[in-house]
PAKEKOL-599335 format. One line per 5 residues: number of its first residue (from 1); their letters; for each residue x, y, z of N, C-alpha, C, O. Coordinates in steps of 0.02 Angstrom, whole numbers, m for minus. Example, Ala and Ser with C-alpha at 12.3 -4.5 7.8 and 13.67 -1.06 7.14 Angstrom:
1) AS) 660,m284,390,615,m225,390,660,m165,390,712,m166,423; 642,m112,354,684,m53,357,645,2,394,670,57,402 .
END
This chain:
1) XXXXX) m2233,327,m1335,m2234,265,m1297,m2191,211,m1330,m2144,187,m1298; m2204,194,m1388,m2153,168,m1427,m2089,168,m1404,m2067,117,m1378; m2051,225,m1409,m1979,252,m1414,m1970,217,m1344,m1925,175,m1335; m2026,241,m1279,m1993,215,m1201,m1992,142,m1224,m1936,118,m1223; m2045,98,m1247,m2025,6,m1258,m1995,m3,m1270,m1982,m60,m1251 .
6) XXXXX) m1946,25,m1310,m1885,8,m1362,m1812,33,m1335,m1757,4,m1341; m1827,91,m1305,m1774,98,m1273,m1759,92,m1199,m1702,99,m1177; m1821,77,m1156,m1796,55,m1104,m1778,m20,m1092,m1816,m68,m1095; m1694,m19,m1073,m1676,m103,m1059,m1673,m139,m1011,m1652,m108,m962; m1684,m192,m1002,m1694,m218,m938,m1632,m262,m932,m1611,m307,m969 .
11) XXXXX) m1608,m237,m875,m1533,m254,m860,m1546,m346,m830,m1508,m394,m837; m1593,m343,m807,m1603,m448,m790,m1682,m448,m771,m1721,m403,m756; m1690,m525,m780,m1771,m543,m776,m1770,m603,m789,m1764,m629,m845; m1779,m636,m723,m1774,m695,m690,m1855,m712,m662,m1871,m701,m604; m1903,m742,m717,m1981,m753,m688,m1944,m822,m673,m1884,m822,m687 .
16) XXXXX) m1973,m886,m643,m1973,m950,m621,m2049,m951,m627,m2068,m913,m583; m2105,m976,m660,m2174,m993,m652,m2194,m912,m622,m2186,m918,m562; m2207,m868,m630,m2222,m795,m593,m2285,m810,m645,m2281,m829,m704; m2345,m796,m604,m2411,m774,m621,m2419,m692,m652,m2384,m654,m618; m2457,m654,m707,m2452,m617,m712,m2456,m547,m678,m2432,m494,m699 .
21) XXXXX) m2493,m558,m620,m2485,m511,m569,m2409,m494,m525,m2388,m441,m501; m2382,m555,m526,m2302,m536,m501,m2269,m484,m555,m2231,m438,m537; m2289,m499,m631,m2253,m491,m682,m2270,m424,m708,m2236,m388,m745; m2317,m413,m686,m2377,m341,m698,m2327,m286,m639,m2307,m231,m657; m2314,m314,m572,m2308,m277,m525,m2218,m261,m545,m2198,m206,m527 .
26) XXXXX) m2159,m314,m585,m2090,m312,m610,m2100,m241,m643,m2074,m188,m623; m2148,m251,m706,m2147,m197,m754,m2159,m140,m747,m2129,m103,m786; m2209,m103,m695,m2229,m41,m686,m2170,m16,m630,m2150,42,m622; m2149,m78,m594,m2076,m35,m558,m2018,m23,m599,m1993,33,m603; m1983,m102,m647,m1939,m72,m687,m1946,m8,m743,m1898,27,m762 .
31) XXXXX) m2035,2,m772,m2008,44,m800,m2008,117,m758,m1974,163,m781; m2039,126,m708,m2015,201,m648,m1946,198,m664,m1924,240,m705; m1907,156,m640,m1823,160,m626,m1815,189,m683,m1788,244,m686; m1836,158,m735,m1764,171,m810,m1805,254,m839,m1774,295,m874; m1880,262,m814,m1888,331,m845,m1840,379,m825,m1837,377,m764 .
36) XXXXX) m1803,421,m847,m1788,489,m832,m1832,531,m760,m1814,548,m703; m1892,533,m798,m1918,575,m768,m1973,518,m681,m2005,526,m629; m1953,480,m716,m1977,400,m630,m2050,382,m651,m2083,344,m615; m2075,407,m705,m2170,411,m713,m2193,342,m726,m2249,318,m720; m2127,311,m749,m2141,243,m787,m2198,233,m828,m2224,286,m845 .
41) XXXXX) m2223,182,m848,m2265,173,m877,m2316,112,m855,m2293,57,m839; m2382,126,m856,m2436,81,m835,m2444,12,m853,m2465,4,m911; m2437,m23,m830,m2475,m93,m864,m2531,m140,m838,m2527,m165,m782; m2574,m149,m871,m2647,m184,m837,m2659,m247,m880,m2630,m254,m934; m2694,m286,m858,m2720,m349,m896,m2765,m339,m876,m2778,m328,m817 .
46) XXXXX) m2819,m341,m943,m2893,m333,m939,m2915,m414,m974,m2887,m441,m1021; m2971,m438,m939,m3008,m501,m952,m3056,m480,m967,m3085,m430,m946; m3079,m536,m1026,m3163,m526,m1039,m3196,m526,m962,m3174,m529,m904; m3264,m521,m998,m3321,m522,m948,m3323,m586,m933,m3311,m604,m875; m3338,m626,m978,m3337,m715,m947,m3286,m739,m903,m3226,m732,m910 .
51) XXXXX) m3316,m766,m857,m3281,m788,m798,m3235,m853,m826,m3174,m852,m815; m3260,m896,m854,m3231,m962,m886,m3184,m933,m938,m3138,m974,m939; m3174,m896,m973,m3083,m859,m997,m3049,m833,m960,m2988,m835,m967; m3073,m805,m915,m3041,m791,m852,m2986,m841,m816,m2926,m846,m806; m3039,m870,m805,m2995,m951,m753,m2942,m997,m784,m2895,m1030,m762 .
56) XXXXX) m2983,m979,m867,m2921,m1031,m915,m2856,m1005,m926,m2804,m1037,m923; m2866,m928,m941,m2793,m881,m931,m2752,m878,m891,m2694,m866,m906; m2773,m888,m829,m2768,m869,m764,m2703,m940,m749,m2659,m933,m706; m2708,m983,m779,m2657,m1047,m784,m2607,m1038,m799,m2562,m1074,m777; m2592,m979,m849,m2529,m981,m869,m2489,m946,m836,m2514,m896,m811 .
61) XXXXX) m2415,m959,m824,m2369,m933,m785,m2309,m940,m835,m2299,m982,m879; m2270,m883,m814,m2216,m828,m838,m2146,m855,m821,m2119,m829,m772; m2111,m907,m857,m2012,m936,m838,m1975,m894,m883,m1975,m913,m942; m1949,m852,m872,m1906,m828,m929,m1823,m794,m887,m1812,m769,m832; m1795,m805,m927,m1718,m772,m884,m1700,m736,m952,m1714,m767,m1004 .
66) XXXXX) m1667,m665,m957,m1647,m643,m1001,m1606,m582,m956,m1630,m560,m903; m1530,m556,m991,m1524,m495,m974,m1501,m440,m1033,m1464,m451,m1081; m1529,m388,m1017,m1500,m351,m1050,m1563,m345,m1114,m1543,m347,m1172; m1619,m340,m1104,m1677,m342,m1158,m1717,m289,m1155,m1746,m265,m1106; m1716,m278,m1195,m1763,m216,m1221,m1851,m217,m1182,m1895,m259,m1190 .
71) XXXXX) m1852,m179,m1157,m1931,m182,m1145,m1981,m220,m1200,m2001,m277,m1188; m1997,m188,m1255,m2030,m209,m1291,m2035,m287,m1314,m2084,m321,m1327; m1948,m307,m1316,m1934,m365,m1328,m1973,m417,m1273,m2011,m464,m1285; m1952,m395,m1218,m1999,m430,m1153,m2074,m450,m1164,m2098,m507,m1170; m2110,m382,m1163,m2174,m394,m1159,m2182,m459,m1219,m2198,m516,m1201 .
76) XXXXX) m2170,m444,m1286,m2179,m510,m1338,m2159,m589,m1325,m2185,m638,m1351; m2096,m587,m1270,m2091,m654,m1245,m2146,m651,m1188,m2188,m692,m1207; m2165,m626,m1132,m2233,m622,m1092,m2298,m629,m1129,m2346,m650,m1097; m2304,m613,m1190,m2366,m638,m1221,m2362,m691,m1265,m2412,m724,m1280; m2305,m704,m1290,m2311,m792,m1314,m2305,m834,m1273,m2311,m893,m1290 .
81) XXXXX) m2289,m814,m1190,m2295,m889,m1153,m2359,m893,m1135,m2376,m949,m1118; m2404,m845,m1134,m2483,m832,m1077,m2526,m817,m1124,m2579,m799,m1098; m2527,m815,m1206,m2583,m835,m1236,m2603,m752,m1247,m2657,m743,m1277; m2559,m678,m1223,m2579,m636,m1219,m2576,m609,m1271,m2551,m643,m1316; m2601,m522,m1294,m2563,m501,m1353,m2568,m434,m1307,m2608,m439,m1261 .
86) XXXXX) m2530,m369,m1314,m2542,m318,m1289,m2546,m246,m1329,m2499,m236,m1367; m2597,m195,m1323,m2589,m146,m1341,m2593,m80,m1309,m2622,m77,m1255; m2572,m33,m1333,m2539,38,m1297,m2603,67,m1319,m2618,70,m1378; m2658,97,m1253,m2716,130,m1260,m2699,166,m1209,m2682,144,m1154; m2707,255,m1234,m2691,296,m1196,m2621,310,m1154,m2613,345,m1104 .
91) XXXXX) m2590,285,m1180,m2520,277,m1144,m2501,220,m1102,m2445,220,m1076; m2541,172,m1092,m2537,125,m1053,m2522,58,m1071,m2520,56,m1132; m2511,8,m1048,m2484,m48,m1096,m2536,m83,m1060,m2545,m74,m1000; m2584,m138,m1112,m2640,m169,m1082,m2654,m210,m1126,m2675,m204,m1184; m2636,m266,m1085,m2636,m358,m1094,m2697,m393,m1109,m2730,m418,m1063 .
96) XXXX) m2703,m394,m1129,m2765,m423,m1151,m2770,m534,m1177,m2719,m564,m1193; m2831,m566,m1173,m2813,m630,m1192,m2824,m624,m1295,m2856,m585,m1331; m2792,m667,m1307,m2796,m682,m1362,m2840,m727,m1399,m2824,m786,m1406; m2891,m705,m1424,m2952,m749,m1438,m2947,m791,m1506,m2993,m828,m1523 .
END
């Protein structure tokens, strides 16, 4: 999983304020395209149980323009704007808040 973050690049990525569900729905399509084999790779944002971290997370929104960036590189600018951190469980990439 590693090797696909690192080596898949993202040719442009243009968020303007994109909520993480726009940004959730970018990543599981760009990475289909750039796999070889189209399987891409999963990405989920999981919230606590408390509803009130929920709603406070839920504020932050995604401006970034970059081309030519490394997957991995991405996700780390997506979690320093939204408070996120993310880790690879089971093959999947899953967002989590940062407590």
């Amino acid at each position: 999983m590693a090797m696909k973050l690192n080596s898949f690049i993202i040719s442009s990525v243009n968020f303007d304020k994109a909520d993480m569900a726009a940004v959730l729905k970018f990543l599981n399509s760009e990475s289909k395209e750039l796999d070889p084999e189209h399987a891409g790779i999963a990405f989920y944002l999981r919230w606590p149980p408390d509803a009130e971290a929920k709603s406070l997370h839920l504020r932050h929104e995604v401006s970034i323009t970059l081309d030519n960036v490394p997957l991995h590189d991405l996700l780390l600018y997506i979690c320093e704007q939204t408070n996120l951190t993310f880790k690879i469980i089971n093959g999947t990439v899953v967002f989590i808040p940062v407590r």
